[in-house]
Each structure stands twice: as structure tokens, then as C-alpha cells.
C-alpha positions as CSV (number, residue, x, y, z in Angstrom):
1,X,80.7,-107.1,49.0
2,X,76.7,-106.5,49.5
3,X,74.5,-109.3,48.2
4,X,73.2,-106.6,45.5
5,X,76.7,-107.0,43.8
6,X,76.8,-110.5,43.9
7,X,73.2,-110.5,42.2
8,X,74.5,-108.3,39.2
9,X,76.9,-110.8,37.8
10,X,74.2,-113.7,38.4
11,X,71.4,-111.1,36.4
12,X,73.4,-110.5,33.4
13,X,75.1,-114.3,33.1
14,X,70.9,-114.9,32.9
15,X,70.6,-112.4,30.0
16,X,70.7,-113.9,26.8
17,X,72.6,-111.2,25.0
18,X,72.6,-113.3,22.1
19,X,69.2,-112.5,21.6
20,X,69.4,-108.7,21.6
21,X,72.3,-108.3,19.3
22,X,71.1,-107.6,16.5
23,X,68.5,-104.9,17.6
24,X,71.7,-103.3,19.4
25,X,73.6,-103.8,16.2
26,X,71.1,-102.3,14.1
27,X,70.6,-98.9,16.3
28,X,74.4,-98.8,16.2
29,X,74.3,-99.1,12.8
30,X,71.9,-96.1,12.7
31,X,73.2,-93.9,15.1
32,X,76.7,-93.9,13.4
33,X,75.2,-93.3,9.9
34,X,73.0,-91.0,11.0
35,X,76.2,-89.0,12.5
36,X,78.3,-89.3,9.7
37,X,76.5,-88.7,7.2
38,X,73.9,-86.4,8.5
39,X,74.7,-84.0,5.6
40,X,74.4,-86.3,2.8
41,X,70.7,-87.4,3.1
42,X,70.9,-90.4,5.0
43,X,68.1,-89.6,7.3
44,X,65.7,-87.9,4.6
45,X,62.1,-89.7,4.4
46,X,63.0,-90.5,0.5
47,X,66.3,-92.2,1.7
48,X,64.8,-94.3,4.9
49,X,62.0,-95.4,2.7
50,X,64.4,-96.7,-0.5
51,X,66.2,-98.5,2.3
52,X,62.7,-100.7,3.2
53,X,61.8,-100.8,-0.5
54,X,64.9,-102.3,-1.6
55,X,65.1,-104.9,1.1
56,X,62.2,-106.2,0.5
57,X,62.7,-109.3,-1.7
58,X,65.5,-109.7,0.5
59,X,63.6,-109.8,3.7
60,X,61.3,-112.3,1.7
61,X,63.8,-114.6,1.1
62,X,65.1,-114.7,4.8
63,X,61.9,-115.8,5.8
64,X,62.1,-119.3,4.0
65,X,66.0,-119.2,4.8
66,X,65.1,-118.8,8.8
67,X,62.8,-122.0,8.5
68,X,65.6,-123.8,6.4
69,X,68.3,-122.8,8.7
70,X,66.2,-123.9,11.7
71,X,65.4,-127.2,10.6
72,X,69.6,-127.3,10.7
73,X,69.7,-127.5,6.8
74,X,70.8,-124.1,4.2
75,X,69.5,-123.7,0.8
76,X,72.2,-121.8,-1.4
77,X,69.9,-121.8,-4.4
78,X,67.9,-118.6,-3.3
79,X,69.6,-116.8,-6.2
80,X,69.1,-118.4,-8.8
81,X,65.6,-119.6,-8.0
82,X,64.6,-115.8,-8.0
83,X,66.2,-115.7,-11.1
84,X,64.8,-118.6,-13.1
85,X,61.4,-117.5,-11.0
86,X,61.3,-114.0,-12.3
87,X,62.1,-114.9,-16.2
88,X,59.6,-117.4,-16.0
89,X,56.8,-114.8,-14.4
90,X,58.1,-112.6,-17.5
91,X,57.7,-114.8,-20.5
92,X,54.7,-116.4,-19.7
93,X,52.9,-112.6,-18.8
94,X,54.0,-111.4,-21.7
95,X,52.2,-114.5,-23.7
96,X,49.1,-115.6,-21.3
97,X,48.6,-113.3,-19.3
98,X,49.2,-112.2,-15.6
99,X,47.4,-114.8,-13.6
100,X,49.3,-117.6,-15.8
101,X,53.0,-115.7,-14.9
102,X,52.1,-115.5,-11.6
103,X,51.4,-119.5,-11.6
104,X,54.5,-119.8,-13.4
105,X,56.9,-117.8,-11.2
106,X,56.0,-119.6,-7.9
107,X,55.8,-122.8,-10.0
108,X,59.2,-122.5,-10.7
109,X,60.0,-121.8,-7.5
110,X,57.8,-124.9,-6.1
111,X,59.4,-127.2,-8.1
112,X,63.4,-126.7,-7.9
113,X,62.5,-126.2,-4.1
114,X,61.0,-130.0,-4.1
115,X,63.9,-131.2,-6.0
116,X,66.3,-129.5,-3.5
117,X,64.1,-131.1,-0.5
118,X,63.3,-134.5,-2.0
119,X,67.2,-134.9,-2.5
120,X,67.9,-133.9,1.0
121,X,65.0,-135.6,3.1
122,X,65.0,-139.0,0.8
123,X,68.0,-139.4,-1.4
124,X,69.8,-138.2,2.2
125,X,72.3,-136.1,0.6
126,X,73.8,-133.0,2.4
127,X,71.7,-129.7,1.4
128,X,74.7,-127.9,1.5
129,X,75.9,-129.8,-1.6
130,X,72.1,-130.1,-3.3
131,X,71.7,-126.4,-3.2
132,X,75.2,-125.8,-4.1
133,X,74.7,-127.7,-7.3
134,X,71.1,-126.4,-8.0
135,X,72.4,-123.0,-7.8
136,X,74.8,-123.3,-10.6
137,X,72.3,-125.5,-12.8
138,X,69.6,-123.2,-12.6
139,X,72.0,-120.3,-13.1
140,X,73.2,-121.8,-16.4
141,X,69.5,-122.3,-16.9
142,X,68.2,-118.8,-16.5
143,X,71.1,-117.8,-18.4
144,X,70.0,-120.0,-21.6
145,X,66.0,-119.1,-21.3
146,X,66.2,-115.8,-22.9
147,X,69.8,-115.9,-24.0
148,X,71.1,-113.1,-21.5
149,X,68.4,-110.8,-22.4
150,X,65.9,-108.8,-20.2
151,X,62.5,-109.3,-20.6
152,X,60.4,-106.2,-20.1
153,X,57.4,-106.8,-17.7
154,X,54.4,-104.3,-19.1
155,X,51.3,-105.7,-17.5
156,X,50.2,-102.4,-15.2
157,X,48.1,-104.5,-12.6
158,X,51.1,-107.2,-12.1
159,X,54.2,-104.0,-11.5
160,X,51.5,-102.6,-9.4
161,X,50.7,-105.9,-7.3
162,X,54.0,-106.8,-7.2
163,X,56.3,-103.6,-7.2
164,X,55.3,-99.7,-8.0
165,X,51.7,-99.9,-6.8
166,X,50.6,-98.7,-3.1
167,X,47.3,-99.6,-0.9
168,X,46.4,-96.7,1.6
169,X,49.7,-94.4,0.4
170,X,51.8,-97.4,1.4
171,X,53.9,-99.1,-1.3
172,X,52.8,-102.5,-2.5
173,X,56.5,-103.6,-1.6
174,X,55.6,-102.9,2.4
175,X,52.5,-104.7,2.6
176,X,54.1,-107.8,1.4
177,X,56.8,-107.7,3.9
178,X,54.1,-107.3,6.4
179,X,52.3,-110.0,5.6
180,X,55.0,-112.2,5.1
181,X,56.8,-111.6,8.0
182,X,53.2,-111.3,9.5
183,X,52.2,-115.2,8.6
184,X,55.8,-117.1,9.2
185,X,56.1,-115.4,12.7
186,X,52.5,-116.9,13.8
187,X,53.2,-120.3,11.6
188,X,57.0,-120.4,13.0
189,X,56.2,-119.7,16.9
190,X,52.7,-120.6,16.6
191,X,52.0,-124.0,14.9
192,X,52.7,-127.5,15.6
193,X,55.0,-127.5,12.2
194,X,56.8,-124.5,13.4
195,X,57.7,-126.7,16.5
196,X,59.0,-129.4,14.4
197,X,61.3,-127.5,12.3
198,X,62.8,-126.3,15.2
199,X,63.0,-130.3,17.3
200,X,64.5,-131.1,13.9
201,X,67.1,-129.0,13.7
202,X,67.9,-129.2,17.5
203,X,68.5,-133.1,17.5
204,X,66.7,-135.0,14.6
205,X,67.3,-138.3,16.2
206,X,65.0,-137.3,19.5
207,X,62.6,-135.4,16.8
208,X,62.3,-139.2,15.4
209,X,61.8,-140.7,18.2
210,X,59.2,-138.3,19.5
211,X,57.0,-139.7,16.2
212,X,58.3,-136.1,14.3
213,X,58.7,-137.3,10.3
214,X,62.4,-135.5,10.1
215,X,62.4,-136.3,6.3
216,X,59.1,-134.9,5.8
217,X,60.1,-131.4,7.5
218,X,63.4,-131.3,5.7
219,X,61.2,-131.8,2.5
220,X,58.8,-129.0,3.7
221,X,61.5,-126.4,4.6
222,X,63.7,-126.4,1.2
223,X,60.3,-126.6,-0.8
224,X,58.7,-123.6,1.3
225,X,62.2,-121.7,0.5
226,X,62.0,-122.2,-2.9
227,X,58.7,-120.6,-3.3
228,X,59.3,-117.7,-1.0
229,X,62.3,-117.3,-3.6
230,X,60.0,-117.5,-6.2
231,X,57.8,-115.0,-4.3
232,X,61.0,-112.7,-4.3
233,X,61.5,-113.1,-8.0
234,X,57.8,-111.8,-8.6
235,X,58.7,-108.8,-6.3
236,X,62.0,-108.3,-8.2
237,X,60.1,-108.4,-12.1
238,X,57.3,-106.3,-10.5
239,X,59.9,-103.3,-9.3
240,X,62.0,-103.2,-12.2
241,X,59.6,-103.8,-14.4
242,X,61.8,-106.1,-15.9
243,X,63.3,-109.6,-15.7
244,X,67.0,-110.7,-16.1
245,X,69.4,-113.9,-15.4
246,X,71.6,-111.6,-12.7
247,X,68.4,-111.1,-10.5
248,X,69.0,-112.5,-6.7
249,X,72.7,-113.0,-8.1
250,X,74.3,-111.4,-5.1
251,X,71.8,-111.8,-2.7
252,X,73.1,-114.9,-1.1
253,X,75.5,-113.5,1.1
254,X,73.0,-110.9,2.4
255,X,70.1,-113.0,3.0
256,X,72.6,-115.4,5.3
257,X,73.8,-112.2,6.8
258,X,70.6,-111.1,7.9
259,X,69.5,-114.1,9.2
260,X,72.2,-115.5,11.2
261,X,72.6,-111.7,12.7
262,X,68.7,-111.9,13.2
263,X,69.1,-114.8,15.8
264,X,68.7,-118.0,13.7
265,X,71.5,-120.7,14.6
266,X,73.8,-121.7,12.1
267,X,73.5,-125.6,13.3
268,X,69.4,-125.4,13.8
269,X,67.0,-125.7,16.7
270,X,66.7,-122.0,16.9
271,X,65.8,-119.2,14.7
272,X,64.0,-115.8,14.4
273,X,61.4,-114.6,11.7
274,X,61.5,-110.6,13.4
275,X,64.9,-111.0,14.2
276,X,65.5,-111.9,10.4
277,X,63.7,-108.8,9.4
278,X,65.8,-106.3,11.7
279,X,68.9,-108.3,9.8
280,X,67.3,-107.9,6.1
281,X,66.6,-103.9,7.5
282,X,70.2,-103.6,8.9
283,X,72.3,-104.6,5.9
284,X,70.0,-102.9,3.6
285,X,71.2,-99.5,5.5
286,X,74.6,-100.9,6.0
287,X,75.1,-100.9,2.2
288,X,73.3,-97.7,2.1
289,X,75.4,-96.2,4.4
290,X,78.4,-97.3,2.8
291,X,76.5,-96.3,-0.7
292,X,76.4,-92.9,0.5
293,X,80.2,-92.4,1.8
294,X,81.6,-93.6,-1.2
295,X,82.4,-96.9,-0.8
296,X,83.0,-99.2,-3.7
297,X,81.1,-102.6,-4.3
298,X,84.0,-104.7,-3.3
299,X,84.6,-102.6,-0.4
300,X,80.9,-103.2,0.7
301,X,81.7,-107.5,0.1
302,X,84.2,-106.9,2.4
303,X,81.9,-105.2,5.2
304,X,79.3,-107.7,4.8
305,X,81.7,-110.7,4.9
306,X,83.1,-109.4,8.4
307,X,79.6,-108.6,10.1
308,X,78.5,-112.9,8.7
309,X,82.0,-114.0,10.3
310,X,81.1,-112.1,13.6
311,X,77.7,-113.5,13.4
312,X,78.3,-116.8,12.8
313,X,81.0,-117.0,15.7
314,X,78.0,-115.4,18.2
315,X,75.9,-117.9,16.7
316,X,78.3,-120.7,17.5
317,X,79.3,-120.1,20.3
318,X,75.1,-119.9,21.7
319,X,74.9,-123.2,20.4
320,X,77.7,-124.6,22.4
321,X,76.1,-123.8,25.5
């Protein structure tokens, strides 16, 4: 056997393959629907560019989910807090004004996300079980501020800021996944926080011992999520023009999708803000896909729950190395 064959095996066991999967998944993804259903309008311009715009609010709230996820905590309340977040943007534009529902929206957001984190970081209880009770309290809450009703959002300037509008011929929806993504890669990879999310989730004892205030970071993650959330409630009222208690109801299970397929560990100490994004992008044309051949809503769960299961053993399995 030539020394060229030994090398291969010792290249590849080198290659994190991990890393690549999703961007192998996603052109997978692509190249099958593009196949298939190459005669249904899957690969139309009008098609590719629903796909981005309706991903979007998703995509925002992966962003706080990868930094949560990192710091080896989850926040379950997304949902609801885009919920409670939108309403509140709703009612209070509709009675002071845009600036004053913008305020209120990421207020909302602020706020449950600092009960979530002070819960976690100082009352030291598990975030799985703090978000898992927020998220059916502020459910039951969005439900009871405008007793199941929609609330109609007719400020121009806030649907065109926040949903329908465009800057350059590029919709308003685009430029804040951009920036977003844009601003958490640099802060994530590029900061000294960013750092300390991830020592935190990788071993919080060492991060405490290194002088890294673990209950500080745990407080800064699930607050930061819970106004990204809020950020994805504004995004939500300013596309639909319109605000309503099931908003970010079934995005749970997509968000988590996308970012444990994007790279981010389920257990912490590593995570992905682009790889997140590719993950927000990839389900958003999975369900599109499956949209397209006829597939019902339960049938799509289905999907969806086997793609997280496959991702989460990956992502297990990485951190056992």
C-alpha cells in the first residue's frame, strides 16, 4: 500500500464533516426539489424569493437561539414571546403611535427574556423548565390581551420598515436578515462576550475559574433571545399587517431545527450564526418543497421531526469527541 493511501484515511478522519453538513444538506435539499418538482415552479424567482421572505423572522430568532444554545442553555419561549411581542407592537401603534409600538414590542421581548435569564443565572433553575413554563404563561397571556382577536397594523411607515417595504429593490424583510446575521456573526466570533458564551457552555466551571461571570452570560443570552424574539414579532405584525395570539406558535420546532443542523451543539461550547442561517434557509425550502408536492401539515411535522433527530444525534455524537 503506497504512503498516498495511507494519507487519505488520516486526511479525511482530520475533516470535520460535522461542520459541512448542513451546506451539503441544504444543496441536497435543492437539487432534489429542484428535480422533482421542476414543473411546478419551485425554481421560479417569485418562488426562491417567498422562500427568503418567509424565513425571515425565523432566521431572526435562530440568531438569539444559537447564542442561547451556545452558552449550553435553550429558551422554548421564542413563540410565545413573538407573540405577546407582536400584539403588544399592535395595540400600542394603533393608540401612540409607531415609535411608542416599536418600544413596546422589544420591551416585551426585553422583559420576559430577563425573567427567563434572571431565573436561570440567579434563582439557578434549569432553562429548560423556566422557558417551558414561560412559554405556556405568556401563551395564555397573548391569548387574554385581545381576547383571540387580530389586531390590524395600518401604520404605512411601520409595514414598510418592518415587512412590505424595500430599500434599493430589495425587500425590507432581506436587509434585516443581513444585518442581523451581519452583527451576531462579528459579536459571536468576534468579541470578548462572544468568547464567553461559548467557555460557558463548553465547561462553566473552568469559565468560573478563568474570572468568566457564568451567571451574568446566562442572564445575557436568554435576555438577548427574548428581544431578538421580540424583533421577530415586529417582523411578523409588519408582514401581515396584522397581529394575532398564534404568531411564532409553530415556530419552535423549526428555529431548533435550523440551528442544531446549522452547527450549534446541543450541550454548548460551539455554535454557528451562518450556519444557523443556511438551517433557517433549508427548512424554509424543505416545507416549501413539501408545500408544493402536496404534502399535508402533519406530514411536513413529521419531516421536520426526523431531520432535528438526525441533527441532534450528529450533534451529539461531535460533542463526545
Amino acid at each position: 500500500m503506497s504512503n498516498a493511501d495511507l494519507a487519505a484515511p488520516s486526511l479525511l478522519s482530520r475533516i470535520n464533516l460535522q461542520r459541512y453538513v448542513v451546506y451539503i444538506g441544504f444543496l441536497a435539499i435543492f437539487l432534489f426539489f429542484a428535480i422533482v418538482l421542476r414543473d411546478s415552479g419551485f425554481l421560479t424567482v417569485r418562488n426562491l424569493s417567498n422562500i427568503v421572505l418567509q424565513t425571515a423572522p425565523v432566521t431572526i430568532m435562530a440568531i438569539g437561539l444559537v447564542f442561547v444554545m451556545s452558552a449550553g442553555e435553550i429558551d422554548l419561549s421564542i413563540g410565545s414571546i413573538v407573540a405577546v411581542s407582536a400584539l403588544a407592537a399592535a395595540v400600542t401603534i394603533g393608540q401612540y403611535g409607531m415609535v411608542a409600538g416599536i418600544i413596546a414590542g422589544l420591551g416585551a421581548g426585553f422583559v420576559i427574556g430577563l425573567i427567563n435569564g434572571f431565573l436561570v443565572a440567579y434563582v439557578k433553575l434549569p432553562s429548560f423548565l423556566v422557558t417551558l413554563a414561560t412559554l405556556g404563561l405568556f401563551a395564555g397571556v397573548s391569548r387574554s390581551m385581545t381576547d383571540l382577536r387580530s389586531i390590524p397594523v395600518t401604520d404605512s411607515l411601520f409595514t414598510g420598515i418592518f415587512g412590505s417595504g424595500s430599500l434599493f429593490g430589495i425587500p425590507s424583510l432581506i436587509w434585516w436578515t443581513v444585518i442581523a446575521i451581519a452583527i451576531a456573526h462579528i459579536v459571536f466570533r468576534e468579541t470578548r462576550f462572544g468568547a464567553h458564551v461559548l467557555a460557558t457552555g463548553d465547561n462553566a466551571r473552568a469559565a468560573a475559574v478563568c474570572g468568566i461571570s457564568v451567571p451574568r452570560i446566562r442572564l445575557a443570552v436568554l435576555t438577548l433571545s427574548g428581544v431578538i424574539a421580540g424583533l421577530a414579532g415586529l417582523l411578523y405584525a409588519g408582514r401581515l399587517q396584522a397581529a394575532k395570539y398564534t404568531l411564532g406558535e409553530t415556530d419552535l420546532m423549526t428555529v431548533i431545527a435550523a440551528v442544531i443542523v446549522g452547527g450549534t451543539l446541543l450541550n454548548g461550547g460551539k455554535g454557528s450564526i451562518v450556519g444557523a442561517l443556511v438551517g433557517s434557509l433549508m427548512m424554509g425550502m424543505l416545507n416549501n418543497g413539501l408545500i408544493l408536492m402536496g404534502l399535508s401539515v402533519s406530514d411536513q411535522m413529521i419531516v421536520r421531526g426526523f431531520i432535528i433527530l438526525a441533527a441532534v444525534a450528529v450533534s451529539l455524537r461531535e460533542k463526545n469527541r
